[in-house]
C-alpha positions as CSV (number, residue, x, y, z in Angstrom):
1,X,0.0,0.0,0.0
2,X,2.6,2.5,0.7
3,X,3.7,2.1,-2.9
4,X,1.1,4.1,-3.8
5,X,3.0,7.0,-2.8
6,X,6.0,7.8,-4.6
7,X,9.0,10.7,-2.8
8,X,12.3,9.1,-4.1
9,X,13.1,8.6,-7.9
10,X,15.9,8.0,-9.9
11,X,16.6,9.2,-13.3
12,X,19.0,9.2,-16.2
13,X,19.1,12.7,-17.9
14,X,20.5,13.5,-21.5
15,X,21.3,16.8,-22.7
16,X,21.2,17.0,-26.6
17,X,24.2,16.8,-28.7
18,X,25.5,19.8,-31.3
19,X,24.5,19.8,-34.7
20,X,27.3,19.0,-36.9
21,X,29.0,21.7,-39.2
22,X,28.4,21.4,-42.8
23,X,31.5,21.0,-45.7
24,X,29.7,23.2,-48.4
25,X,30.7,26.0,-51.2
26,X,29.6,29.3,-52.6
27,X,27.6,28.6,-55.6
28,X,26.7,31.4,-57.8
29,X,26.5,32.0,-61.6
30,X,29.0,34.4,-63.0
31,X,31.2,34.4,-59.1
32,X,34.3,32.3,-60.0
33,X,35.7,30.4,-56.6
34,X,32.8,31.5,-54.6
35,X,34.9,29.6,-51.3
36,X,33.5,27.9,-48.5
37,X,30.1,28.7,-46.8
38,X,29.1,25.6,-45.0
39,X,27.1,26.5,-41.8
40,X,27.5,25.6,-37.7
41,X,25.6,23.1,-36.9
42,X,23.1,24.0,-34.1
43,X,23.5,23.8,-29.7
44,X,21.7,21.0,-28.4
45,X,18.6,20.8,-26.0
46,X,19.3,21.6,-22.1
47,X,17.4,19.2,-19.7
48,X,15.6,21.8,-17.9
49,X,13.6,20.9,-14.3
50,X,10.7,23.5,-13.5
51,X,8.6,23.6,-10.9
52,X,4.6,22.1,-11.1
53,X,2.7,23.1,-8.2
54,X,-0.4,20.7,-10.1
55,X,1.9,17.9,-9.0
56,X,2.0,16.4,-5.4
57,X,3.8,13.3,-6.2
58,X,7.1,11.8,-8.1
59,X,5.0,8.5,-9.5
60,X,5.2,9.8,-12.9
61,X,8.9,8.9,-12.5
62,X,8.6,5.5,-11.8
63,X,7.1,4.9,-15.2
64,X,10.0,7.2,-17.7
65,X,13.5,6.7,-16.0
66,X,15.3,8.6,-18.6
67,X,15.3,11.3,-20.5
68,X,16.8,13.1,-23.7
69,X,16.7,16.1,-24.9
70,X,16.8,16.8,-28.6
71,X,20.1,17.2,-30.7
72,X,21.2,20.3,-32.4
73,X,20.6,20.0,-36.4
74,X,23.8,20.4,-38.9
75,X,24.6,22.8,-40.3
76,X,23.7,24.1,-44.1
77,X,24.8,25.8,-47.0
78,X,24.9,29.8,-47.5
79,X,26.7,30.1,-44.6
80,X,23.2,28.9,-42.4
81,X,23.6,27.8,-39.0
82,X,21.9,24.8,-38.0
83,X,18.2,24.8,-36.1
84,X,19.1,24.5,-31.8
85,X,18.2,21.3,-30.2
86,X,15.0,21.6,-28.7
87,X,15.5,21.4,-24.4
88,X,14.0,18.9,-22.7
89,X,11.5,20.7,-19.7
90,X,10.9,18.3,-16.4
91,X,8.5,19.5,-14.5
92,X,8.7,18.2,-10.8
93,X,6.5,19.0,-7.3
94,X,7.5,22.1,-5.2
95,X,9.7,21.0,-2.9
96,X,12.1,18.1,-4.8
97,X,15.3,18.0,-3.8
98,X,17.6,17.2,-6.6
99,X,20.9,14.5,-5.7
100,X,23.6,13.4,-7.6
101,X,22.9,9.7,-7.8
102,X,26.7,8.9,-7.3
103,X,27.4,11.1,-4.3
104,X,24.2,12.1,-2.8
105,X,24.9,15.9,-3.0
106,X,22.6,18.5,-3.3
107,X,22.4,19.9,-6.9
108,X,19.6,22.1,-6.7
109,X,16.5,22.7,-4.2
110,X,13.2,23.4,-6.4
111,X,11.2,25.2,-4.2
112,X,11.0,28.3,-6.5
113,X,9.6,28.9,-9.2
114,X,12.6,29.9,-11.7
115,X,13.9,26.9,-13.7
116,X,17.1,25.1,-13.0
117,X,19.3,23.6,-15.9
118,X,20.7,20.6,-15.4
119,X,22.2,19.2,-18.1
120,X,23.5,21.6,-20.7
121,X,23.5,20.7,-24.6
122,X,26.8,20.5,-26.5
123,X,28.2,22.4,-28.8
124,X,27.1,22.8,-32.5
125,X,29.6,21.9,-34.4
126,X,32.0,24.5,-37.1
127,X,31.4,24.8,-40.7
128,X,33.9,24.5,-43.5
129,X,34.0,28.7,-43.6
130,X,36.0,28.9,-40.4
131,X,38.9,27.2,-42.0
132,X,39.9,29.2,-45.0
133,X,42.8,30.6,-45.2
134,X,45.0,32.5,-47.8
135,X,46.9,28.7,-48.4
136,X,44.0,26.6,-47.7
137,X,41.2,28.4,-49.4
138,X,38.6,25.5,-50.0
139,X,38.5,23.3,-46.9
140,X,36.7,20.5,-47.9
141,X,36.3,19.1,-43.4
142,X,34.2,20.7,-40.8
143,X,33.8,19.7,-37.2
144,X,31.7,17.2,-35.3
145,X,29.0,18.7,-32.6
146,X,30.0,18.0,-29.2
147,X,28.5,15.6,-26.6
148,X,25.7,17.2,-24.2
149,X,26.0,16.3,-20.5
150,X,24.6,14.0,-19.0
151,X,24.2,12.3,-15.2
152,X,22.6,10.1,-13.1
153,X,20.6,12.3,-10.7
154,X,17.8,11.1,-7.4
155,X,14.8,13.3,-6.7
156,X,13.8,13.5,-3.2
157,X,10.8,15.3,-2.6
158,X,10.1,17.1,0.7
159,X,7.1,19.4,1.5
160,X,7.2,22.8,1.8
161,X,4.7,23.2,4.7
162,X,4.6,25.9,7.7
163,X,3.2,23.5,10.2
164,X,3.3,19.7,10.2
165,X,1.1,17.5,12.0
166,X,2.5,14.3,13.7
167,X,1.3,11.8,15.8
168,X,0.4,8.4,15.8
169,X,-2.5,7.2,13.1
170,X,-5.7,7.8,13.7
171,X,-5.5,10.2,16.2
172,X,-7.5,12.9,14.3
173,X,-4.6,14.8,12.2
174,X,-6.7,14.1,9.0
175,X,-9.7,15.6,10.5
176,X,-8.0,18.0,12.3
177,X,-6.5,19.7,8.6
178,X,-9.8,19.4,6.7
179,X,-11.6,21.5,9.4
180,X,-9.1,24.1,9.4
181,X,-8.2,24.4,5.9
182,X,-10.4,23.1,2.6
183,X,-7.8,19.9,2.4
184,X,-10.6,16.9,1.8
185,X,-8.0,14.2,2.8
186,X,-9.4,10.3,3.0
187,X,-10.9,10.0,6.9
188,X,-11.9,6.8,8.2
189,X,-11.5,5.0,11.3
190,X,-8.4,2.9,10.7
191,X,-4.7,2.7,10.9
192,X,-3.1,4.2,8.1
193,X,-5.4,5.9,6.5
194,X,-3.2,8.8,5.3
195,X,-0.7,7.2,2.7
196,X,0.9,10.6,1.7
197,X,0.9,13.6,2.9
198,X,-1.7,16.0,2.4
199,X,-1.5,19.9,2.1
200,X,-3.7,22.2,3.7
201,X,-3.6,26.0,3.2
202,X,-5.2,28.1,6.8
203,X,-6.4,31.0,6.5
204,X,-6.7,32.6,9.6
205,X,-7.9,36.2,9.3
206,X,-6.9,38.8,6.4
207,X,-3.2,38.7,5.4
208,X,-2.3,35.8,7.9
209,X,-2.1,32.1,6.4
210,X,0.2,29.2,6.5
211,X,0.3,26.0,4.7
212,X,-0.5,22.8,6.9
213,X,0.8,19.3,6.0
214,X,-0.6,15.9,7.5
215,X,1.6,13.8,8.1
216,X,1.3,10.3,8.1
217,X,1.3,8.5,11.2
218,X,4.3,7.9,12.5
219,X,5.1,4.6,15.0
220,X,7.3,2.8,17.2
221,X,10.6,1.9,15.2
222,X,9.8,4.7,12.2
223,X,13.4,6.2,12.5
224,X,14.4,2.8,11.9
225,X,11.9,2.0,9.2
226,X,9.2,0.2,10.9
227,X,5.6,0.8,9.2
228,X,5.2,4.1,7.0
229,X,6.7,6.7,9.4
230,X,10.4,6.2,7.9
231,X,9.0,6.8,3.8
232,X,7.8,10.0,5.1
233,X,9.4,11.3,8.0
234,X,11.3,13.5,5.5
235,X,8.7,15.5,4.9
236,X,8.8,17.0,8.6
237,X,12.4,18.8,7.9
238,X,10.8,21.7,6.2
239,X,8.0,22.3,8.5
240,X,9.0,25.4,10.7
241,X,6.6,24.4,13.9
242,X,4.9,20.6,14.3
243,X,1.8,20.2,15.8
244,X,1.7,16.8,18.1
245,X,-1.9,15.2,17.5
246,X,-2.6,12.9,20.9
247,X,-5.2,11.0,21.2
248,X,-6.6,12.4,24.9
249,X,-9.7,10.7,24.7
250,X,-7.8,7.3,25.6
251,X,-10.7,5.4,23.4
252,X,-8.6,3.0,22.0
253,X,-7.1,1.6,25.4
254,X,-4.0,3.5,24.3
255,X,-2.0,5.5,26.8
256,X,-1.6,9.0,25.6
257,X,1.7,10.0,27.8
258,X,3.6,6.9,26.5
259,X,2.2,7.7,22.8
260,X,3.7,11.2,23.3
261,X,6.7,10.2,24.5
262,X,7.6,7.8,21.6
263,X,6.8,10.3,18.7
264,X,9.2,12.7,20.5
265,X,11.8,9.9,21.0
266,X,11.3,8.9,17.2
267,X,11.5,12.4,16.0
268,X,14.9,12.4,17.6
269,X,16.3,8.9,16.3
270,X,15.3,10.3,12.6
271,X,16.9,13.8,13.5
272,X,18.2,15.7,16.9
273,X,17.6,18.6,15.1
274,X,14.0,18.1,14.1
275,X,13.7,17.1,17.8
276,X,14.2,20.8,18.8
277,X,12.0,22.0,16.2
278,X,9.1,24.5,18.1
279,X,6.0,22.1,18.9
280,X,2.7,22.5,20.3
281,X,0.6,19.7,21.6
282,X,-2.9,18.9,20.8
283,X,-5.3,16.6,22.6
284,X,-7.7,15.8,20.2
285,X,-11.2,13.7,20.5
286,X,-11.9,15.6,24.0
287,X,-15.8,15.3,23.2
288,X,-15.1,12.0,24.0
289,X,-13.2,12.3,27.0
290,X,-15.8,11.2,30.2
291,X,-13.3,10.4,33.3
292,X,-10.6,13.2,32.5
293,X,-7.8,11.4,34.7
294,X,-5.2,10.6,31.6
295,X,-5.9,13.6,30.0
296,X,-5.1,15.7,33.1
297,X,-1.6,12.9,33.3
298,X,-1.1,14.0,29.7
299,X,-1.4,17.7,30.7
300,X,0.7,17.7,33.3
301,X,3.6,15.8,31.7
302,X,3.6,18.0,28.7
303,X,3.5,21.1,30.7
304,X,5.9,19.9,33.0
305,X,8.3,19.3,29.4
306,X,7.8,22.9,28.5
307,X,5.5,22.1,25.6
308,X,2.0,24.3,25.1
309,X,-0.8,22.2,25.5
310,X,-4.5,22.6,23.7
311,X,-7.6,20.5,24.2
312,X,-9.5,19.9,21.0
313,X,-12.1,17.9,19.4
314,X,-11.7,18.4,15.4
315,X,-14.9,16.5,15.0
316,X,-16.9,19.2,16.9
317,X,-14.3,22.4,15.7
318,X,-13.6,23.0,19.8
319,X,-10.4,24.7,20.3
320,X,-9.9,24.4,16.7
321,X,-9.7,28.2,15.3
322,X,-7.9,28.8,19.3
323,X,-5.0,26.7,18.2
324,X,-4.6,28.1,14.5
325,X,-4.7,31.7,16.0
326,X,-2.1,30.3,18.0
327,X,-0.4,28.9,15.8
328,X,-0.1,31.9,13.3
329,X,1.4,33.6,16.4
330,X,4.3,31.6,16.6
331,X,5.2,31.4,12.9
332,X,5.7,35.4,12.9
333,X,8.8,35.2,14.9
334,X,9.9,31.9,13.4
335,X,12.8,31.9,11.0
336,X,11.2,30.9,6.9
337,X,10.6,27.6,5.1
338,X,14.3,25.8,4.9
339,X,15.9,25.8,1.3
340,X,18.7,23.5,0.3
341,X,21.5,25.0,-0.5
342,X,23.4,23.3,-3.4
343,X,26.4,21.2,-1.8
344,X,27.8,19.4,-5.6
345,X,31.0,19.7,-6.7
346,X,31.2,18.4,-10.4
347,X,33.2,15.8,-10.8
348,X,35.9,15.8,-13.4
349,X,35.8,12.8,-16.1
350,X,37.3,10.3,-15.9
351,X,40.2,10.6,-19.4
352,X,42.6,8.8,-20.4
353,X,45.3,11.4,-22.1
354,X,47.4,8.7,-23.1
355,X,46.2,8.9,-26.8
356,X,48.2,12.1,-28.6
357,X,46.3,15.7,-30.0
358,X,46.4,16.6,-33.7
359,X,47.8,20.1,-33.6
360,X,48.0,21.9,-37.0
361,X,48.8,25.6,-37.3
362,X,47.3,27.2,-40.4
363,X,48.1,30.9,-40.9
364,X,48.8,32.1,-37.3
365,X,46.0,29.8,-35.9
366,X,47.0,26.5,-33.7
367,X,44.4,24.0,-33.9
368,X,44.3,21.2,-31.4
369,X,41.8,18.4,-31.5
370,X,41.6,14.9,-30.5
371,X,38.3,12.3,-28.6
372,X,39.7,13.3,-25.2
373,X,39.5,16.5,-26.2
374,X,36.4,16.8,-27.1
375,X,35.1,14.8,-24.2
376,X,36.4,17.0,-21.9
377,X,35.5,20.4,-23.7
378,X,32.0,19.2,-22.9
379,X,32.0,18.7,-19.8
380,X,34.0,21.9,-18.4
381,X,31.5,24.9,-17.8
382,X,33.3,27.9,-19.2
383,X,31.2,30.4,-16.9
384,X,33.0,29.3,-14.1
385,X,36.6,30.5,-13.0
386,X,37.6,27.3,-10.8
387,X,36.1,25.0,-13.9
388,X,38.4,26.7,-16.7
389,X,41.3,26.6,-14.0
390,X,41.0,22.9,-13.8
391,X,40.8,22.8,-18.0
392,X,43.6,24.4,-17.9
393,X,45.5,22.4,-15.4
394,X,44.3,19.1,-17.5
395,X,46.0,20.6,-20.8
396,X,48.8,21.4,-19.2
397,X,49.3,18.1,-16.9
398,X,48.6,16.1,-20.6
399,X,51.7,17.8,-21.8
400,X,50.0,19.7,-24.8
401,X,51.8,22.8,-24.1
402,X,55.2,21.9,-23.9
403,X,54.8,19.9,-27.3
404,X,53.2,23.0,-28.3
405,X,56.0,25.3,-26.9
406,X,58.5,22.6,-29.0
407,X,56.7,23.6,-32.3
408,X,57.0,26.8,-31.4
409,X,53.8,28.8,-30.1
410,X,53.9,32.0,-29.0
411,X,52.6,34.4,-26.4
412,X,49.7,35.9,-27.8
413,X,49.1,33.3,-30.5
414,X,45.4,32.4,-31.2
415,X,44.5,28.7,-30.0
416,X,41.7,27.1,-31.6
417,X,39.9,24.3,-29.6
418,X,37.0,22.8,-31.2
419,X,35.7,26.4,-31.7
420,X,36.7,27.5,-28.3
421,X,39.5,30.7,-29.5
422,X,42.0,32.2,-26.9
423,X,45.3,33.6,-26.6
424,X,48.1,31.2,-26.2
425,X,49.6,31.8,-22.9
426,X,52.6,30.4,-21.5
């Protein structure tokens, strides 16, 4: 049953590759030698995550494990550039926590709205018209598009709620959210009815409103992962304040000061810092409550902890708009919703240098290219200064520059790496 709810996934992501460059020529009546004009070939498709707030779940990614963006098309004649690969857009719940699959770091937190890239296309390839030269006038080669990135990557999906409710099941925490908020979760009177969490917006007067997430019950042994508590236990990090849900009424032979205390003692196993999170503590199903001796036990013993302590029945509303005023109180002066920051260092790829660069110098111009090469060109993000330090320390460490000094480059000579031009610098 608890497969019914899906909050891990792991997929295979492929960015598209670069549109070869086209090998064509000039071809006009009365121009003699027209010369090269054969286009670049086009940039492939980014993979592309976006948020969906229509979505709730990650099932749809149990079905598609892996996907491809499209490839960049080649390149043309007259000098025109090849159509762009067309990106790939993923659209994933609010709150999905992307991971490398490899070494579980944080790539990116999508709990806004603005998309996140990532895996970027390659490279569209170079026609035949950025090789002429005064001695080599009708180049008759162009270059290959370059690989797009691509990676291995786990989605973890964890609500973005104010306030979570937890508690052992059925102790009202599914009744409890669809009388303060217009949440119509599943009710009935058995264990487990709440197999995912369930999201709740209250709106408590004008301006003031927080988003409420039922949690599903947790028990004895969840931090460990007894029943469904450990599936979903994640989705309590967020959540700024939790609400305890205790059963005070003490109708199911179940004693409510031994049910508090092993929530609390679970919530700590899973997390010592989730243990510390603010709390307030709700005795629910007090319209059933006829000898109050446990619930004053219960009382006591969570007053005596430090905890604040409300007596509600969700069934009849009593206490209910109490304890959201309440609770609207406390989130003013708590910090916001946690975000994720991103922890992933790229990894560099794995080459093997061993097999020697074609370098050619045509008219002032060094040209280097070679399949290691090109593997690691698309994989090194050029925006960033630490990422073109390491391409450069790569270069250097495969020896290219001194066999390049040996043939006798220059300071200041242009360098030509599968379209990528700088200044040769020693």
């Amino acid at each position: 049953m608890a497969t019914q709810f899906v909050d891990t996934a792991k997929i295979t992501v492929i960015a598209g590759k670069g549109g070869n460059g086209a090998v064509a020529f000039h071809r006009e009546k009365y121009v003699a030698a027209g010369g090269p004009d054969g286009g670049d070939g086009g940039r492939g498709g980014n993979i592309i995550l976006q948020v969906d707030d229509n979505m709730s779940t990650l099932m749809d990614f149990r079905y598609k494990r892996k996907y491809v963006a499209k490839n960049g098309e080649p390149g043309g004649g007259a000098r025109c550039t090849g159509k762009d690969g067309e990106s790939l857009t993923i659209r994933v719940p609010r709150g999905t926590v992307v991971r490398d699959a490899e070494t579980n770091e944080i790539i990116q937190d999508m709990s806004t709205k603005e998309p996140f890239i990532l895996c970027r296309g390659g490279r569209g390839g170079w026609g035949n018209q950025h090789f002429a030269t005064p001695t080599r006038q009708a180049p008759r080669f162009a270059k290959a598009g370059l690989p797009g990135q691509s990676r291995e990557v786990v989605l973890e999906l964890k609500l973005l709620a104010d306030v979570g409710l937890v508690g052992f099941p059925n102790v009202g925490k599914s009744t409890l959210l669809s009388v303060v908020s217009k949440a119509q979760p599943k009710i009935t009177n058995y264990h487990f009815t709440t197999l995912f969490p369930n999201l709740g917006v209250v709106y408590v007067e004008e301006g003031v409103s927080f988003v409420m997430a039922d949690i599903p019950g947790i028990i004895e042994g969840a931090s460990e992962g007894a029943g469904l508590g450990h599936d979903f236990m994640r989705h309590i990090d967020r959540c700024r304040l939790l609400i305890h849900v205790v059963d005070g009424s003490g109708c199911e032979g179940r004693d409510p000061v031994e049910d508090f205390k092993i929530i609390n003692e679970e919530l700590k196993q899973y997390s010592p810092e989730l243990a510390q999170r603010k709390m307030l503590v709700a005795a629910n199903k007090t319209d059933l409550v006829y000898d109050r001796t446990e619930l004053e036990r219960l009382k006591a013993y969570v007053t005596e902890q430090g905890y604040p302590f409300y007596e509600i029945s969700a069934a009849t509303h009593k206490g209910t708009n109490e304890l959201m005023h309440k609770v609207a109180g406390e989130l003013a002066n708590l910090p916001p919703v946690t975000v994720y920051e991103p922890e992933y260092v790229p990894r560099a790829p794995k080459l093997d240098t061993s097999d020697e660069l074609v370098v050619e110098q045509a008219d002032g111009v060094w040209y280097v290219e070679g399949p290691w090469l090109e593997k690691l060109i698309s994989n090194v993000n050029f925006g960033d200064f630490e990422s073109r330090n390491w391409f450069d320390r790569q270069l250097r460490e495969s020896g290219l520059f001194a066999r390049m000094e040996e043939m006798g480059v220059q300071d200041g000579d242009e360098v030509n790496l599968y379209g990528l031009e700088f200044e040769y610098q020693s």
